[in-house]
C-alpha positions in Angstrom: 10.6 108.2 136.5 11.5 104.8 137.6 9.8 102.1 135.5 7.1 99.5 136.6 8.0 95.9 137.0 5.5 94.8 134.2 7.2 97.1 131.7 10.6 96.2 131.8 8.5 92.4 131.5 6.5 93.3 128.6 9.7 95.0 127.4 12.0 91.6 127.6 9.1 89.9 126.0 9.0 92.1 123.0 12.8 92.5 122.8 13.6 88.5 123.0 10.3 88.6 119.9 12.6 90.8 117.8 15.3 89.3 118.2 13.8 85.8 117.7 12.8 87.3 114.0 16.0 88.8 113.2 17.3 85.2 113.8 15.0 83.5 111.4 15.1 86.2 109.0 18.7 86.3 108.9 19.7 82.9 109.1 18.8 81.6 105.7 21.1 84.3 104.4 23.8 83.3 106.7 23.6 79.6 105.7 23.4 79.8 102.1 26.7 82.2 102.3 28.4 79.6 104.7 27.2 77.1 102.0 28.6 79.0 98.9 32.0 79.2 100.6 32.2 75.9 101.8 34.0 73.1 99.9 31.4 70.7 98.8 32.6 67.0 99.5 32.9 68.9 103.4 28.7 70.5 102.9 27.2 66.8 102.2 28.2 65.4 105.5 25.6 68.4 106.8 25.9 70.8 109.6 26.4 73.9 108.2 24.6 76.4 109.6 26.4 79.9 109.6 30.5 79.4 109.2 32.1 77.4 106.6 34.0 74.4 107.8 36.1 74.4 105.2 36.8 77.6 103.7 36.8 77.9 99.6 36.1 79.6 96.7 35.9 77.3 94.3 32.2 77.5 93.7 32.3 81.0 93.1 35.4 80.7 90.7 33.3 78.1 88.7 30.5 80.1 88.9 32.6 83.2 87.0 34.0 81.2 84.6 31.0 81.3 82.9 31.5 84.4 79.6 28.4 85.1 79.7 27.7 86.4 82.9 29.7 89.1 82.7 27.8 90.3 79.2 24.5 89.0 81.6 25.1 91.6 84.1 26.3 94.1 82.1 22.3 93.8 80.5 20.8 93.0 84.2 22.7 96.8 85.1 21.6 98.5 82.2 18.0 97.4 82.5 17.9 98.4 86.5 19.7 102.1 85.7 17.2 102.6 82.9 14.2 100.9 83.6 13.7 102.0 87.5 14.3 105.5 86.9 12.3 105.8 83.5 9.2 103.1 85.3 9.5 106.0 88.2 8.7 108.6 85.6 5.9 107.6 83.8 4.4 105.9 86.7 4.6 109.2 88.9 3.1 111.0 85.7 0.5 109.0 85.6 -0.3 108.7 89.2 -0.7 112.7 88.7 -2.9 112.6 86.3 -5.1 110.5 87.8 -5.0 112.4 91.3 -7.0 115.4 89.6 -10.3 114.4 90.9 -11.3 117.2 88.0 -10.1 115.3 85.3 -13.0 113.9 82.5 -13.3 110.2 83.0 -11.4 109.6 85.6 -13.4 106.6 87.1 -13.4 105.3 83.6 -9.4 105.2 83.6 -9.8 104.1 87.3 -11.9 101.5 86.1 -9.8 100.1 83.7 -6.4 100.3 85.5 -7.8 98.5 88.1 -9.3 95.5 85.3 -5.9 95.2 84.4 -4.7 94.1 88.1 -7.3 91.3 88.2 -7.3 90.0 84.7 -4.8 90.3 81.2 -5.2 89.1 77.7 -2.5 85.9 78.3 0.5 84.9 77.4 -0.1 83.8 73.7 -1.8 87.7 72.5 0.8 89.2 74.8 3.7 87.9 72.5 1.9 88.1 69.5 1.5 91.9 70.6 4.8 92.4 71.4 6.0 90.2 68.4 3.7 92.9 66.4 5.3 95.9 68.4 9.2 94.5 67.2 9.7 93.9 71.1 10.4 90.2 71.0 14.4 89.5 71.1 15.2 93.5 71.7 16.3 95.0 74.9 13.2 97.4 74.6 10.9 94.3 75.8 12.8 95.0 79.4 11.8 98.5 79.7 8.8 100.0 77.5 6.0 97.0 79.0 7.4 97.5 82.5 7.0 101.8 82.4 3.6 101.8 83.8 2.5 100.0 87.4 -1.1 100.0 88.5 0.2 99.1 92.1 3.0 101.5 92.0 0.0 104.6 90.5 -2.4 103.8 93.6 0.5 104.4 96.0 1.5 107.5 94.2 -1.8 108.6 93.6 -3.2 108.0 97.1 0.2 110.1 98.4 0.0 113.1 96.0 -3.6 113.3 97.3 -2.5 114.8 100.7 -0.6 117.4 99.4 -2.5 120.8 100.0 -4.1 122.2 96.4 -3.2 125.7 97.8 0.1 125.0 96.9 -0.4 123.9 93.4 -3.0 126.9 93.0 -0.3 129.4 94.2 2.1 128.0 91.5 -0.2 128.3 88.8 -1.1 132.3 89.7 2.8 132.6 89.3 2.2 130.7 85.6 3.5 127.4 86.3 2.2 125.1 84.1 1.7 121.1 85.2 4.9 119.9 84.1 6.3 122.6 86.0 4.7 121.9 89.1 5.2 118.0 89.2 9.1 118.7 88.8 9.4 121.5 91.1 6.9 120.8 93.7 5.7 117.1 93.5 8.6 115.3 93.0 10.7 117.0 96.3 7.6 116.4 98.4 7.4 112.7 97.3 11.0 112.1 98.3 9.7 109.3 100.4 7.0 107.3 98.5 9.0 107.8 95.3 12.1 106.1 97.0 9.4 103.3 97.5 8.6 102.7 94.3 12.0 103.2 93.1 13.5 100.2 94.9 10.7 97.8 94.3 11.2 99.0 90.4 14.8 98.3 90.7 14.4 94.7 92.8 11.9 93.8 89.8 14.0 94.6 87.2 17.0 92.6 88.7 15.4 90.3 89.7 13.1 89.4 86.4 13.8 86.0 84.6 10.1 85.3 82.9 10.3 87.8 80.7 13.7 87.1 78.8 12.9 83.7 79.1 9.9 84.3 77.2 10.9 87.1 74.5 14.2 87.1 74.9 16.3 84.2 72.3 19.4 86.0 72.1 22.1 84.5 74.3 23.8 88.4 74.4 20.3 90.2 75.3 19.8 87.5 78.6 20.1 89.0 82.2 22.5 87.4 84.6 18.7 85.8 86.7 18.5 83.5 83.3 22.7 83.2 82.9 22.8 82.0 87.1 19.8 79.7 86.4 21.4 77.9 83.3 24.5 77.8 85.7 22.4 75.7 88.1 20.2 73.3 85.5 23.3 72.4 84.0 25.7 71.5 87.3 22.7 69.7 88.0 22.5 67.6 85.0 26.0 66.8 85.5 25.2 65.6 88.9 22.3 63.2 87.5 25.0 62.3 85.1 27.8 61.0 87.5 25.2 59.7 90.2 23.8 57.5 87.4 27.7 55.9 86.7 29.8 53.5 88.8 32.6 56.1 89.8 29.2 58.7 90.4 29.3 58.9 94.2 32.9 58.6 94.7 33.1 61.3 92.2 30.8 63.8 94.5 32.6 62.5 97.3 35.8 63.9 96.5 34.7 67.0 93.9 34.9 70.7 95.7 31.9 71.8 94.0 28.4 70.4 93.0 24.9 71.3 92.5 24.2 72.8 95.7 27.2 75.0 96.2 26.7 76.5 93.1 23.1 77.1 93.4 24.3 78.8 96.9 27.1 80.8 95.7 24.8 82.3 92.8 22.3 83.1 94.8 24.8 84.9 96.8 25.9 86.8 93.9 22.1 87.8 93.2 21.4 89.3 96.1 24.3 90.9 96.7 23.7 94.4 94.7 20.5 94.4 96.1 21.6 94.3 99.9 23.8 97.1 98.9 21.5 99.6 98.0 18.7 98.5 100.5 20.4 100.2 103.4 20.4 103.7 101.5 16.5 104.1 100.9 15.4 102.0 104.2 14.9 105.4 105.9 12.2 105.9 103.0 10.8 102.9 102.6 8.7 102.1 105.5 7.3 105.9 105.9 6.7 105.9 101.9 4.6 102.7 101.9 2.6 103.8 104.9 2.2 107.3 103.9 1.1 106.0 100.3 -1.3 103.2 101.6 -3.5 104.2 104.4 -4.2 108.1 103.8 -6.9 109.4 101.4 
């Protein structure tokens, strides 16, 4: 069927859109990587938009020479390969629970789920809690508060919702019990949602500075967000420091790294691990959130 005009228009129009977005999405990415490999005395005079001018990797060898962010990703790992899979877990338990429009109380637990998205008891009780709960300065703090999401149960809950209870009720005539039936038939039929909420479980965790920052005092217990970000504050300082002397500029003139580069090349090293693993679960991602939003 040969096509009208004012479709292959509409078409170009919607096409040169796209493409226009994929631009500006990916071009702060591009820059900040051209940055992060780029010497710095060369990155003042400006221009740099997706190559590097001059080609180094200086900034990321001064970034690595820092001990402690080796030990810092070694936590930042450990906290994503536990605490995704485990907030997964309890959240989808949860979320199954409350899907049971059967179960006793259920607006009441609604009720106050939902009070917690709006409000919270505050910083101060919050430590004092956690303080009370041996949290504060333990690796524990990273995983146990973060097990259950509100956010994350809605989705899951709204999702297991759809599936037929003809199913469940045919397990339970063969004796399957509710454990039995969230492993065997839940969990494969929420391959898609669950994939969801496992990759904004493991971009939190990875991403999460506030909460070591807060409970955390133990230089070998701090994730590599709060190791990068003392990286930065301090190559900062040291700028303030030289700009404020006589030999300051010159200095920055003719050094191969400064503030900037380093704040690019570690947020390079950031992101990395997460662009990784994005591409694996994008085939979930949009059809989980949509699935798990806008039916029930």
């Amino acid at each position: 069927m040969k096509r009208k005009k004012s479709d292959i228009f509409i078409d170009a129009i919607l096409y040169s859109i796209l493409v226009l977005l994929a631009v500006i999405t990916l071009y702060p990415f591009m820059n900040t990587l051209a940055i992060s490999l780029n010497e710095a005395n060369d990155t003042a005079r400006g221009s740099i938009h997706i190559l590097p001018r001059a080609f180094t990797l200086a900034n990321y060898s001064m970034v690595f020479k820092n001990d402690a962010l080796y030990r810092a990703y070694a936590i930042t790992i450990a906290r994503t390969l536990i605490g995704a899979p485990l907030g997964v877990l309890a959240t989808g338990i949860f979320a199954y629970g409350m899907s049971k429009r059967h179960l006793k109380g259920r607006k009441v637990y609604m009720f106050m789920c939902v009070l917690t998205m709006y409000f919270n008891g505050g910083l101060i009780p919050t430590y004092v809690l956690f303080q009370n709960l041996r949290l504060v300065n333990s690796f524990l703090v990273y995983i146990i508060p973060n097990l259950i999401n509100v956010f994350y149960m809605v989705i899951l809950m709204t999702y297991y919702a759809t599936i037929p209870a003809a199913v469940e009720e045919s397990l339970k005539i063969d004796g399957a019990g509710d454990f039995t039936i969230f492993f065997k038939l839940i969990l494969p039929l929420s391959t898609p949602v669950i994939a969801t909420v496992a990759l904004f479980n493991g971009v939190f965790h990875w991403n999460s500075w506030f909460d070591a920052a807060i409970y955390v005092q133990k230089s070998d217990l701090k994730p590599v967000q709060s190791v990068l970000m003392s990286v930065i504050n301090q190559t900062k300082f040291q700028e303030a420091i030289m700009k404020s002397g006589n030999v300051g500029m010159e200095y920055l003139r003719m050094s191969v790294v400064n503030a900037r580069s380093i704040t690019a090349a570690t947020m390079i090293i950031t992101i990395i691990p997460i662009i990784m693993i994005y591409p694996f679960l994008q085939r979930y991602f949009i059809k989980g959130i949509m699935v798990g939003s806008v039916k029930g």
